[in-house]
N, C-alpha and C positions, 0 to 999 in steps of 0.2 A: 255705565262704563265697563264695568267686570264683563256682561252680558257679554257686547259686542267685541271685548277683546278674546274672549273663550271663544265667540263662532270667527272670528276670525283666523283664531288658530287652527280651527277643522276646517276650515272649506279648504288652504291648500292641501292637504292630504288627500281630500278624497278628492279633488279635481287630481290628483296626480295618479290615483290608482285606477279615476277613471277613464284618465288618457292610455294606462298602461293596459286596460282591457279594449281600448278603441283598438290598439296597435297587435295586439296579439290576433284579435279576429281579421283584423284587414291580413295578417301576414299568414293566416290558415285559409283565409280567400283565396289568399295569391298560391298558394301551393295546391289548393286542392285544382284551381283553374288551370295551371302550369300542367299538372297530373293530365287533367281531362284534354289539355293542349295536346303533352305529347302522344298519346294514345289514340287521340282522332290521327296525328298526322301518320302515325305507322299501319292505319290502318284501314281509313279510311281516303285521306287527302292524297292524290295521286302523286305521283314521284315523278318529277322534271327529269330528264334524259338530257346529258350534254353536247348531243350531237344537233347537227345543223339542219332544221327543217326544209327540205327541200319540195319546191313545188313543181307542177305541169308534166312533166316526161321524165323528170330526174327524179319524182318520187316515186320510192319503193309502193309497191300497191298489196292494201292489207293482205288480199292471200299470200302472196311470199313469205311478209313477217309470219303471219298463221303458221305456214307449213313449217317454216324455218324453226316460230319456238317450240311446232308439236315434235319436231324430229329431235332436238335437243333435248327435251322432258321424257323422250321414250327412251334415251340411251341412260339419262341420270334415274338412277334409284332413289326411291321416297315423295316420286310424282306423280303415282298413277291414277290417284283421286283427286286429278289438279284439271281444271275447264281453263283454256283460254278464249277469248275473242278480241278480235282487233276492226276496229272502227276509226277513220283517218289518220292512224298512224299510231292514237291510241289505245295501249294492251288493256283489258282485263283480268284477271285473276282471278277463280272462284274453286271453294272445294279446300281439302283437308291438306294437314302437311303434319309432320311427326313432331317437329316442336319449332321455337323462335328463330333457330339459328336456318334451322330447310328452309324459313320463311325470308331471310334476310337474304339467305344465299340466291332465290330464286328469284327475288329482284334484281341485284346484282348479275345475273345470269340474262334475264333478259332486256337490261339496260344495255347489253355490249351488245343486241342485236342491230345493225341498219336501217337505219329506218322507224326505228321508235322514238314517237316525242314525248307521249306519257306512260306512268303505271298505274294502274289502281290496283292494288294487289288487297284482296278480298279474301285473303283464303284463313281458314281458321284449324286451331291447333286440334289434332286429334285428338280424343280422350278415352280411347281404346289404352288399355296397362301394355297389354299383347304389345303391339306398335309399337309403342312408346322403349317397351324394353328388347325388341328384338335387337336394334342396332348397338347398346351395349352389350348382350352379349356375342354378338356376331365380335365385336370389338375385343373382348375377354379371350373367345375361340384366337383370334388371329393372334393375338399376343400369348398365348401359349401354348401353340405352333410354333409361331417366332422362338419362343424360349428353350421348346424342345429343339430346335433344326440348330442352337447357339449354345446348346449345352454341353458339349465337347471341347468350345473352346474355354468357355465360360470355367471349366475345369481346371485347363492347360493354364488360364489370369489366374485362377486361385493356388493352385500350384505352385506355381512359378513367385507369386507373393509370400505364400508360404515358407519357403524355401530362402529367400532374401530374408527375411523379420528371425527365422530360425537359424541363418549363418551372423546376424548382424547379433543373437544375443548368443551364439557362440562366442561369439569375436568379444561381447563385454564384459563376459563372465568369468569364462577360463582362463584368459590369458592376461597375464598382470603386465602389460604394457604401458594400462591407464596409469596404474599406479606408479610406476618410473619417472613419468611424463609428469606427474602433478604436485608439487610441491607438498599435499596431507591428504590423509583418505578422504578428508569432503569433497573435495575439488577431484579427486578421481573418480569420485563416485556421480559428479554433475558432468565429468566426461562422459560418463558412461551412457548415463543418460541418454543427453545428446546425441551420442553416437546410436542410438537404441531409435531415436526419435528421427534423423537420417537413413538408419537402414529400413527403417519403415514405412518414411514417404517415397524410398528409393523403389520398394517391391510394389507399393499401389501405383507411380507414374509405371511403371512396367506392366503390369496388369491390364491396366487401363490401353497402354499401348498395344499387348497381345487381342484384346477386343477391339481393337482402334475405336475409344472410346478416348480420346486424348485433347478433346474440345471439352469433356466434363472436367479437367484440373483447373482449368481460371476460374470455374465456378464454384470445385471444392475450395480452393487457397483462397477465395475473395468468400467465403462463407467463414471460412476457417479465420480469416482477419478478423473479421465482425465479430465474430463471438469472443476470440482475443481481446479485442479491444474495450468490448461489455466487462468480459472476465476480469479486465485490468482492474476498469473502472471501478467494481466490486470487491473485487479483494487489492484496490490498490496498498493497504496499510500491511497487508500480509507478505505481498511482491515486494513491497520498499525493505522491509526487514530482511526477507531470503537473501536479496541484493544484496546488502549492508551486510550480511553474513558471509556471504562470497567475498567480497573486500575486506574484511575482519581478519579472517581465516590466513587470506595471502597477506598480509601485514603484519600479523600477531603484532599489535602492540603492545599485550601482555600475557603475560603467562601464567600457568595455573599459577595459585600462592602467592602470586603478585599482589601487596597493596598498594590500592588503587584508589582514585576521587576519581568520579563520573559525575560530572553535573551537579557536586555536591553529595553523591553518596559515596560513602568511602564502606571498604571490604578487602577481603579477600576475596580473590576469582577464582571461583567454584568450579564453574566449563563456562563453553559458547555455543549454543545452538544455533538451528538454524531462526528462529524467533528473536533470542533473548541472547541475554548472559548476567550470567546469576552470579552474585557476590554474596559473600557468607560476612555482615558487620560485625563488630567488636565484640558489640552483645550478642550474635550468636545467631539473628535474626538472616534470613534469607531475603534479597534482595534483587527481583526481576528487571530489567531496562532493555526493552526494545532496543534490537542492534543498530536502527534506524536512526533514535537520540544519540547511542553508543558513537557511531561512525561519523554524524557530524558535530556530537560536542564538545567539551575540552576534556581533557583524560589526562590526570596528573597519576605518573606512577614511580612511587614511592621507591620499589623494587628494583627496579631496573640498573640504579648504580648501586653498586653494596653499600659505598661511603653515604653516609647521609650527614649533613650537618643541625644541629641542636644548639638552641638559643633560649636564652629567660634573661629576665632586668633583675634588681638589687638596686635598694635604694640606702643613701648613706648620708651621717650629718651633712649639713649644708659646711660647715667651717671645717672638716674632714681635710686629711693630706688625700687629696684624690690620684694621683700618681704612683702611691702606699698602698691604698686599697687598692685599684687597677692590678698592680703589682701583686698583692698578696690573693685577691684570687685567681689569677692567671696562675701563680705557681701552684695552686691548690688543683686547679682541673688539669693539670700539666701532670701532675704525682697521680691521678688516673689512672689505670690498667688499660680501663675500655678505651680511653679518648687517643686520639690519632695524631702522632707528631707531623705528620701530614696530611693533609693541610693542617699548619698550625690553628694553636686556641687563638681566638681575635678575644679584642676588649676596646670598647671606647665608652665615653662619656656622651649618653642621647640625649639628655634633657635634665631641664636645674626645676625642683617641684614646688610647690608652697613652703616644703618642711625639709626635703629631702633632696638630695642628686641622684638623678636613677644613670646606674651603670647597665652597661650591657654585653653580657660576655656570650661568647657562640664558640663551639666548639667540633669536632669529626668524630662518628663512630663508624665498625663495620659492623653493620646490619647482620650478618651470617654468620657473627659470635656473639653480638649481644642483641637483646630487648632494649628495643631504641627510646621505647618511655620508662621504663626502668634507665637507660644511663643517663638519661636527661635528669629524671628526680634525684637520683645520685650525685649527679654534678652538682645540681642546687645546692644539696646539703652539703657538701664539700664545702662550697666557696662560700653558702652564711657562716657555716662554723670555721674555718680560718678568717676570715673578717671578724666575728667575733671574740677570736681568740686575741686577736691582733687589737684589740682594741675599739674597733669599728665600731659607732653605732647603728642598729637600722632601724630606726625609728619609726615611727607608726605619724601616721597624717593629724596635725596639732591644732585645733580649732578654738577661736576666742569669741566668746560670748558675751556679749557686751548688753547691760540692762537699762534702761534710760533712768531708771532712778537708784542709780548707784554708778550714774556717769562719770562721779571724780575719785572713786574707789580706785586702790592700788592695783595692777596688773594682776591678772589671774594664778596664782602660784602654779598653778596650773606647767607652766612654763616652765619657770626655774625651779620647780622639782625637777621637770624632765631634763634640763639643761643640768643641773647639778649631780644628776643619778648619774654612778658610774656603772662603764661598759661590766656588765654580767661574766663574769667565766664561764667558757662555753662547756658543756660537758657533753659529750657524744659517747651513747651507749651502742653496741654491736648493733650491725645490720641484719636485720633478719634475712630471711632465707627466700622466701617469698620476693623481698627486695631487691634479688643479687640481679644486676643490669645483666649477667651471664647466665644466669637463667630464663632460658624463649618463653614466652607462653605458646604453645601449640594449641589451645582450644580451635580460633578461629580454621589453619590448614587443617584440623583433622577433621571440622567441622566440614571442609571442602573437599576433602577428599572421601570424603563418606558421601555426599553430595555427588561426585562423580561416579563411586562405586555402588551405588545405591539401586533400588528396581526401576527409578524414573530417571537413571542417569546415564544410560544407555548412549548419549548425541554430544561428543564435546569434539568441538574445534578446531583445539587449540592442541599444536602438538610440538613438545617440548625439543625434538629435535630439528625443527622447523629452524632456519634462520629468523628473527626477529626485526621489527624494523627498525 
């Protein structure tokens, strides 16, 4: 049983490969046959003529044709070693020709005579070099002749080109027109361009016209597409960016020093390239995003209203006068310097907790006199130490633990210790220096502006007296 299940697993294989060698030979048959087809027929099998064979009085009689194709072969060049004979109508062919295409033409030549029903065109390729190479360079000679008797004008196209490409970077260079017309140097500088790249197709269609050679621009501008369209394909991630850069630029949705969330990274913005745009993060770290994600993701910026609002919870006993406390840290972030009587402090009650009621107080600062995480930790400490001065307590999360064999044991004192301990006197020592909400940290901006002024900072965007959007 083994045996016959192992040969049976080889025979199909090798019947497969050796069907696969039946079909490979049969298909080098057919091509080599196909080969020896076509080659008989161009050279030996005579060539049908599609004129109408005419018989008794109305046919042409072979001398005619004769005289007709020798007078023909004496005026064309490349026939002189060519034999004709014509026998009922059909031509012969015999003798040399310079290469395939004398051979093709000369059938062609004598199919349009009267009177011919076949060809056999017999004639075989020279293989003399001499022969073969006269007719190119006789062709090399006429084309520069041609070139010399057009080189005068060919001067006046290049000229006249010249002169267009060199007033059109006059016109980009010197004269600050771009730059009035463009809302930031980038975008004057992508006029320029452009207008650089106009004056230039301008001086080649004119060039082209002074040679009257003005049937070659469909075929430069339709070359010129393709490779376009290649190029896109290729550097499609490079062109989406430049793009997005251009749109960046005329929008400014942020400005240097702006902090910003992009997609989840937050920074300050450093510059805008034409690639990227580089944020400087908290820690200090350097931050690249293609302006391609930049332009169509979300962009939270921080910066752009001075007022910023700041919130944190505070939790407090569950049996607490919650309207007391409400009260008492509300006047607490209210006696703030940094915080903002407009918009007022908020305060509500968001949720009742296992142990605790968490409050939730929100408050306004202005960004452009304080350190907006400094006033926020400030305010914290304000409204726990009046809560705790006041009495409050804020309790920590109370958890009972319950053991199955000491299931009828008393309550955990656990409890009414915490329940019985009275609220702590709060004591609050001086705020450091370090801590003052009025003191900025400048690490990250000078971080970015060293970043801007820097030897690879050379490309920024963004320009501060741009309108914004």
């Amino acid at each position: 049983m083994t045996c016959s299940t192992a040969r049976a697993g080889r025979w199909p294989g090798a019947r497969r490969a050796l069907l696969a060698g039946l079909h490979l030979l049969i298909l080098l048959a057919a091509l080599c046959l196909g080969g020896t087809g076509a080659q008989a027929q161009t050279t030996a099998d005579p060539v049908q003529t599609d004129g109408r064979i005419e018989v008794g009085d109305a046919a042409v009689r072979d001398s005619e044709i004769l005289n007709r194709i020798e007078k023909l072969l004496a005026e064309i060049e490349g026939y002189g070693a060519v034999t004709v004979s014509v026998s009922e109508g059909v031509v012969r062919i015999t003798g040399e020709v310079i290469d395939n295409a004398a051979q093709d033409r000369l059938t062609q030549i004598i199919n349009r005579v009267a009177g011919v029903v076949a060809i056999e065109n017999e004639t075989e390729i020279s293989g003399t070099l001499e022969e073969r190479l006269a007719p190119a360079m006789e062709r090399i000679a006429a084309r520069t002749r041609n070139l010399l008797a057009n080189g005068p004008i060919f001067l006046v196209a290049l000229a006249a080109f010249a002169a267009v490409a060199a007033g059109g970077w006059l016109l980009t260079t010197r004269i600050g027109i771009w730059t009035r017309l463009a809302p930031n140097p980038f975008i004057a500088d992508v006029y320029r361009a452009v207008a650089r790249i106009l004056f230039i197709l301008t001086g080649l269609v004119l060039a082209l016209d002074i040679m009257n050679a003005t049937a070659l621009i469909g075929a430069v501008l339709g070359a010129a597409g393709v490779v376009g369209l290649a190029l896109g394909f290729a550097v499609r991630d490079t062109v989406e960016n430049f793009i997005a850069s251009i749109l960046l630029s005329l929008r400014q949705p942020f400005r240097p020093n702006d902090f910003v969330d992009i997609q989840g990274d937050q920074g300050t913005v450093a510059r805008l390239t034409s690639r990227a745009t580089i944020l400087i993060s908290p820690e200090g770290n350097h931050i690249r995003i293609p302006n391609a994600t930049v332009f169509k993701g979300r962009i939270v910026n921080f910066t752009r209203d001075p007022r910023r609002r700041f919130g944190f919870d505070l939790g407090v006993d569950a049996d607490a006068d919650l309207a007391a406390a409400l009260s008492t840290a509300v006047a607490a972030l209210d006696a703030q310097p940094f915080v903002l009587d407009d918009p007022e402090v908020g305060a509500w009650i968001s949720e009742v907790g296992d142990s605790n009621v968490i409050l939730t107080f929100t408050g306004w600062v202005d960004q452009t006199r304080v350190d907006f995480a400094k006033a926020r930790g400030e305010a914290i400490r304000a409204a726990k130490m009046a809560l705790e001065a006041a009495g409050f307590g804020l309790p920590e999360p109370i958890y009972r633990v319950r053991l199955d064999s000491a299931a009828e044991a008393t309550p955990s004192p656990a409890k009414d210790t915490a329940a019985k301990q009275a609220p702590r006197e709060a004591v609050s020592a001086d705020l450091p220096e370090a801590a003052d909400p009025e003191r900025t940290e400048l690490a990250a901006a000078g971080a970015a502006r060293r970043e801007r002024e820097g030897l690879d900072g050379g490309e920024n965007l963004l320009d501060a007296q741009q309108q914004a959007e």
